[in-house]
N, C-alpha and C positions, 0 to 999 in steps of 0.2 A: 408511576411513570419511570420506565430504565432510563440511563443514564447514556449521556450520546459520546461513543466510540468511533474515533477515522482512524482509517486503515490506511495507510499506502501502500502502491502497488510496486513498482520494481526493486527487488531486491530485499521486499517484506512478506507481500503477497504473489508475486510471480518473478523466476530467477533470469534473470537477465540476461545471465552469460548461457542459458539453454537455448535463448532465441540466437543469440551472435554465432555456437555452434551448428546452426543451420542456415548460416550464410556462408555464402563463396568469396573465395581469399580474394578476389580479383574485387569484389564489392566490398570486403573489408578494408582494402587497399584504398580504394575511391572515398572511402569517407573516414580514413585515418582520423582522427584528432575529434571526429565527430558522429561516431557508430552511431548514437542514440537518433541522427539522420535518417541510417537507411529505411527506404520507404518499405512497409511492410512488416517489419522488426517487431514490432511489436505483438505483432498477430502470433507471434510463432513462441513466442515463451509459454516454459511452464511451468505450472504451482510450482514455489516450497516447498518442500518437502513438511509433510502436517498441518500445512494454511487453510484446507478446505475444510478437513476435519475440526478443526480446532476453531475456526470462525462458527463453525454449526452449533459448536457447546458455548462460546462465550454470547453468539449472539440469542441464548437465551436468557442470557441476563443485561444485557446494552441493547438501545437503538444503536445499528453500525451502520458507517457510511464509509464506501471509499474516497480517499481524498488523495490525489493523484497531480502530479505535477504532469505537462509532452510538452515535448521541444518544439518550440516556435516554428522555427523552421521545417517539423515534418507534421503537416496537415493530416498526411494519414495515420502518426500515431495518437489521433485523436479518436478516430475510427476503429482503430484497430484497439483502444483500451477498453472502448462499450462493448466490439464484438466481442472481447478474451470476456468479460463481466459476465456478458450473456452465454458463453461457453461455458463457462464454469460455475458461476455464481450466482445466475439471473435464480436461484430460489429465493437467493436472503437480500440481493442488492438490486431485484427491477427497478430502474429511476434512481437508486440510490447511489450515482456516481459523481463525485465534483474532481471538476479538473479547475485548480486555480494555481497560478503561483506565489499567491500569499497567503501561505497555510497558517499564517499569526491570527488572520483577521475573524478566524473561526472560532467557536465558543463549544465548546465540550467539556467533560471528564477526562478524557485521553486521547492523544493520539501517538500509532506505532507506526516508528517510522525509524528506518536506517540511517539517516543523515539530518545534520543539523540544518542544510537550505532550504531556499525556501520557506522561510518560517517556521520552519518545525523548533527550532531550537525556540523560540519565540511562541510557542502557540499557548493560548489562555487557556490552560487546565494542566496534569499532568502529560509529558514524552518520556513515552519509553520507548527506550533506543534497542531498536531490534538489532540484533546481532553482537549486541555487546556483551561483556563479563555476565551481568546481571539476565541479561532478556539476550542469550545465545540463539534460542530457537524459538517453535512456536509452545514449545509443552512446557517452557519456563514462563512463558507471555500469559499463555492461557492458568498455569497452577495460581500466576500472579492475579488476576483479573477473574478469575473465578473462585476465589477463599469463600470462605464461609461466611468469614466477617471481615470483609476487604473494606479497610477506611475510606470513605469517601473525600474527595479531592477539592471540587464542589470551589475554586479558587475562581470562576467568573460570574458566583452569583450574588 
């Protein structure tokens, strides 16, 4: 039985500020202090740079699942994270998306994830924190995560 990998999406698995460069200033304006708002935003971001690649080789060793936080307030970035899934990733994640914002309450091996909200700093197994010293990109994430003989974590059973 592989061991269960989440993934989160902005700013792990799809770059955030790729979607904000294909909005107009005038809509950037309009939701100052709360870009993650505009309606649509989400639909328009794209992969990391190695995300797609690099989920295809680890998730032959993990069950992966995206685990994704949208903003309250914009209904259609909730639609807009299944559409991006299914644009990009419906090979390895059909059905396999959670949008929760308490990512503590989840039990796996790992989850990669940029920021400590949310519950990631909090979640039952190991975080690895994408973008940091350690896990900068995907090809440090994946060298980690795919060893040979990568110890298992195994800290919610």
């Amino acid at each position: 039985m592989k061991k269960i990998l989440y993934i989160d999406m902005d700013n792990v698995l799809v770059d955030f500020q790729s979607g904000l460069n294909k909005v107009g200033d005038a809509t950037k304006r309009a939701y100052k202090g709360h870009l993650d708002d505009i309606p649509g935003l989400f639909g328009l971001m794209e992969p990391m740079p190695g995300a797609i690649e690099a989920l295809h080789r680890i998730a032959e060793h993990y069950d992966c699942y995206i685990l994704s936080t949208a903003p309250w307030a914009n209904p259609s970035a909730w639609a807009d994270k299944v559409r991006w899934v299914t644009t990009h990733l419906d090979d390895l994640f059909h059905k396999k998306l959670i949008i929760i914002h308490h990512k503590e309450l989840l039990y796996g091996e790992y989850l990669i994830d940029d920021r400590p909200k949310n519950g990631a700093k909090e979640f039952r197994g190991k975080w690895i924190q994408f973008g940091s010293p350690e896990f900068p990109d995907w090809t440090a994430v994946e060298d980690y995560l795919c060893q040979p003989y990568h110890p298992s974590v195994t800290m919610w059973q």
